[in-house]
C-alpha positions as CSV (number, residue, x, y, z in Angstrom):
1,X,23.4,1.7,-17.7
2,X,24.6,3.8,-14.7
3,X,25.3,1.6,-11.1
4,X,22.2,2.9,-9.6
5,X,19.7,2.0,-12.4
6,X,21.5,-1.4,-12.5
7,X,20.8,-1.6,-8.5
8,X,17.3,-1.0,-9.1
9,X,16.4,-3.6,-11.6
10,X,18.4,-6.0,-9.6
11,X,16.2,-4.9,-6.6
12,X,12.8,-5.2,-8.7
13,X,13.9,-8.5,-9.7
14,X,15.0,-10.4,-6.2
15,X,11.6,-8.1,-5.1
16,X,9.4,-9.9,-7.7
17,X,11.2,-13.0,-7.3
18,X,10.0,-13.1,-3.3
19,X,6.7,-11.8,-3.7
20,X,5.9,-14.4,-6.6
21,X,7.4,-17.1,-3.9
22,X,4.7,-16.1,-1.9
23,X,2.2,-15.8,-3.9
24,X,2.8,-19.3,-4.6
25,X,2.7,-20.0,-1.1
26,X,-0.8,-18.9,-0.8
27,X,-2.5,-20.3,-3.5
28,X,-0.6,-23.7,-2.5
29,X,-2.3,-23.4,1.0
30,X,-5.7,-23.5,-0.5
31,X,-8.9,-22.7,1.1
32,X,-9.6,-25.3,4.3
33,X,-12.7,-27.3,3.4
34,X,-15.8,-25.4,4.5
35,X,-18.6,-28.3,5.4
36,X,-21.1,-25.6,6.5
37,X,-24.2,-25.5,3.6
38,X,-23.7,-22.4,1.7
39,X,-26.2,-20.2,1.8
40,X,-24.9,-16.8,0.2
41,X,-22.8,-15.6,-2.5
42,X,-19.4,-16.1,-2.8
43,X,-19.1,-13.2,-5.8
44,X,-21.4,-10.8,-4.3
45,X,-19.4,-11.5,-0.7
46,X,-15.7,-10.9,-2.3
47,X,-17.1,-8.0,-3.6
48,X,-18.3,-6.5,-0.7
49,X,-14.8,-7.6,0.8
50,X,-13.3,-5.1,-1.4
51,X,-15.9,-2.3,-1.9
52,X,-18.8,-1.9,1.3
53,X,-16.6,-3.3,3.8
54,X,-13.4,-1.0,3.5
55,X,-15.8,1.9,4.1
56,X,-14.5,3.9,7.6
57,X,-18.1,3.6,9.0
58,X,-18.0,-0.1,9.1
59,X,-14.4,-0.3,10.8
60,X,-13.9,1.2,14.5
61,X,-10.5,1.6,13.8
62,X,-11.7,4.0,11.0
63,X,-14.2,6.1,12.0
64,X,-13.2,6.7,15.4
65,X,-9.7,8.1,14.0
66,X,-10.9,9.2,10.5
67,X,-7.9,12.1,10.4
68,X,-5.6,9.5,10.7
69,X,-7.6,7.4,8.4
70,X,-7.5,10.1,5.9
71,X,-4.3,10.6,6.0
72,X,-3.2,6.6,5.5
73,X,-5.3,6.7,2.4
74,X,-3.8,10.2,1.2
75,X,-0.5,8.4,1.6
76,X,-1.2,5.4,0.3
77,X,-2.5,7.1,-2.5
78,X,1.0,8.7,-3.2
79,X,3.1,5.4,-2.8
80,X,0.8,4.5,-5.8
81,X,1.6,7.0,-7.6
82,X,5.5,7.7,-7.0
83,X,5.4,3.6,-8.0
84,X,3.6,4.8,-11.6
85,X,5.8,7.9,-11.5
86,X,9.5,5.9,-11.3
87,X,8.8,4.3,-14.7
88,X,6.8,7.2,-16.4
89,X,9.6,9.5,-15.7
90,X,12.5,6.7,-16.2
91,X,10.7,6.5,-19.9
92,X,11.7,10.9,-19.7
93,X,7.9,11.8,-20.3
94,X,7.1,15.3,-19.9
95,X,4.7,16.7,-18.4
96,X,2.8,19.8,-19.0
97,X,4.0,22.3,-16.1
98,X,0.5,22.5,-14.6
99,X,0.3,18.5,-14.3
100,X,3.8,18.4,-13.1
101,X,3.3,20.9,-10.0
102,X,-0.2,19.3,-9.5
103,X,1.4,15.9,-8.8
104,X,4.5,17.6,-7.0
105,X,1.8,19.1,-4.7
106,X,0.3,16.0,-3.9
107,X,3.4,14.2,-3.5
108,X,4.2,16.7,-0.7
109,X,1.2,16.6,1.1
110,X,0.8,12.5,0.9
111,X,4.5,12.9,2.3
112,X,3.7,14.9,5.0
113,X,0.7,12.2,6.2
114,X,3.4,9.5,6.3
115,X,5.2,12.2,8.7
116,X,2.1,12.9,10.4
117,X,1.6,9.1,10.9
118,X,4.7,8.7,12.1
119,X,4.9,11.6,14.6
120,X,1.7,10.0,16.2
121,X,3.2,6.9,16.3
122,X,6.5,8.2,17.8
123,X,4.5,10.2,21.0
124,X,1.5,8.2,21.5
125,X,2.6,5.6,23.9
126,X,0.0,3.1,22.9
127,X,1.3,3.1,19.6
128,X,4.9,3.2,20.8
129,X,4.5,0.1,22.8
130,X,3.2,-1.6,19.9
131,X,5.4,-0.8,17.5
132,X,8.3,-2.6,17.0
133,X,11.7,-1.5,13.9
134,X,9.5,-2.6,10.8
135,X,7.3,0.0,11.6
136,X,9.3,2.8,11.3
137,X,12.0,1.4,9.1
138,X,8.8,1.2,6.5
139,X,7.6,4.5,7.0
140,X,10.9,6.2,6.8
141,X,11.5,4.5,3.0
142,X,8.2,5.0,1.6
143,X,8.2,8.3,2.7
144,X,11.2,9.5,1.5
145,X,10.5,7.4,-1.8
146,X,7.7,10.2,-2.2
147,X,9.6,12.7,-1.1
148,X,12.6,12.4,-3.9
149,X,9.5,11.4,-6.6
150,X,8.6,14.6,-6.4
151,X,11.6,16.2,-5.9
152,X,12.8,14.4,-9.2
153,X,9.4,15.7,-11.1
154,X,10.3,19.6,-10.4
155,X,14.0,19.2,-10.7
156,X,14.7,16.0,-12.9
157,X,18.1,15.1,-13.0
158,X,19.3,16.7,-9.8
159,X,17.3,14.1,-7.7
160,X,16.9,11.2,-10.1
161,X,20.0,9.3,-8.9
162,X,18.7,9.0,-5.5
163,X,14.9,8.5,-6.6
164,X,16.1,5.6,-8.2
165,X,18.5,4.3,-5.1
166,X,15.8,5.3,-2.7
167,X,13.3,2.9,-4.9
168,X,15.7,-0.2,-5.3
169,X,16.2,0.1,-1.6
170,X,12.3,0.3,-1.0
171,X,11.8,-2.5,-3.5
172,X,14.3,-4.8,-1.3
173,X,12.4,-4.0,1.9
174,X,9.4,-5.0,0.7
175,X,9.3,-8.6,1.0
176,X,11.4,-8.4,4.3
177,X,9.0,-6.5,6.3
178,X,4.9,-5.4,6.7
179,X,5.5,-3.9,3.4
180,X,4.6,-7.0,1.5
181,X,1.0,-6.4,2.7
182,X,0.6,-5.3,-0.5
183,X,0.4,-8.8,-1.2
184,X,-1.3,-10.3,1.2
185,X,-3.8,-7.3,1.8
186,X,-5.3,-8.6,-1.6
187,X,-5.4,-12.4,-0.3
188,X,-7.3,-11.5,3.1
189,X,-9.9,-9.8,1.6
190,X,-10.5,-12.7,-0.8
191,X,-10.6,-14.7,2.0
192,X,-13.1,-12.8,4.1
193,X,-15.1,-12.5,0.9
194,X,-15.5,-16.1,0.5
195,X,-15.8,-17.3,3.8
196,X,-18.4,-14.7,5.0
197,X,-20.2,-14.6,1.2
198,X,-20.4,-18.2,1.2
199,X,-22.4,-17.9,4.5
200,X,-24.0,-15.4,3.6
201,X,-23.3,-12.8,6.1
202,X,-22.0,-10.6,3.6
203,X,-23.2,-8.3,1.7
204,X,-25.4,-7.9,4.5
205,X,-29.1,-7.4,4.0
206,X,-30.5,-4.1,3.6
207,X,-32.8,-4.5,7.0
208,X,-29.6,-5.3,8.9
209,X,-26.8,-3.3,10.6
210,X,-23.6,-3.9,8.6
């Protein structure tokens, strides 16, 4: 086992480690007692949570900026895949050359939102001001995580060494910074499912605005 695939299962390891601890911590705190009377659906609202409600017509901060909406989910998109890519590739799959530039393609063009995303951050001063090291510290990894994926898919062995740093070091961010949304995005839309299902305000009705 070379040092850098031994740094990167150390790194999934403490990075599972931390995010199991706070898992833990959530499901220790609970939901606080509720005394309303229920009157909706707690399924149908943590559904919704997860489904209706993500649409960008039913958040401002979506559909008044839908390019950069767009191009958070295009990136997004691509962390997900570089993530399922690290192991395919570290189990030396191949990939039919059609498939293998297809993904390279996208890989460029998700990395090119995260740059996009972060250019906008850097010269819009309303952004600026409320951006703090996290911010760009988390940017910078991810995006360079897809950067060196797809790198690595076209050229293989050339990159792989510093696909696999650049991922332990991603992997040991996580849990320090904004990163471990990935975590606790999942637990606040359960939450908002069940507290707004249970009274029923969503899904909403059919008659009503959303």
């Amino acid at each position: 086992m070379t040092w850098y695939t031994l740094f990167f299962v150390i790194a999934l390891l403490v990075c599972m480690a931390s995010l199991s601890f706070h898992l833990v911590l959530l499901i220790k705190a609970g939901n606080p007692p509720d005394y309303a009377t229920p009157s909706g659906s707690i399924p149908a609202g943590i559904q919704y949570s997860f489904t209706g409600a993500m649409s960008p017509v039913k958040k401002e901060s979506a559909f008044l900026h839908l390019p950069t909406y767009t191009a958070g989910i295009i990136y997004h998109l691509g962390t997900f895949l570089s993530v399922f890519l690290i192991f395919i590739l570290w189990a030396d799959v191949i990939f039919p050359p059609a498939l293998l530039w297809g993904l390279a393609s996208y890989l460029l063009v998700s990395a090119l939102c995260g740059i996009s995303i972060l250019v906008k951050r850097i010269i819009k001063k309303g952004l600026r001001e409320l951006s703090n090291p996290d911010d760009y510290i988390s940017n910078i990894l991810v995006t360079v995580f897809q950067i060196l994926t797809g790198l690595t898919l076209v050229y293989n062995t050339v990159f792989t060494p510093w696909l696999i740093l650049a991922a332990g070091l991603l992997l040991l961010y996580i849990p320090l910074g904004k990163l471990k949304h990935l975590l606790y995005f999942f637990a606040a839309r359960w939450q908002l499912g069940l507290f707004y299902g249970r009274r029923g305000v969503w899904p909403p009705l059919k008659n009503q605005k959303p």
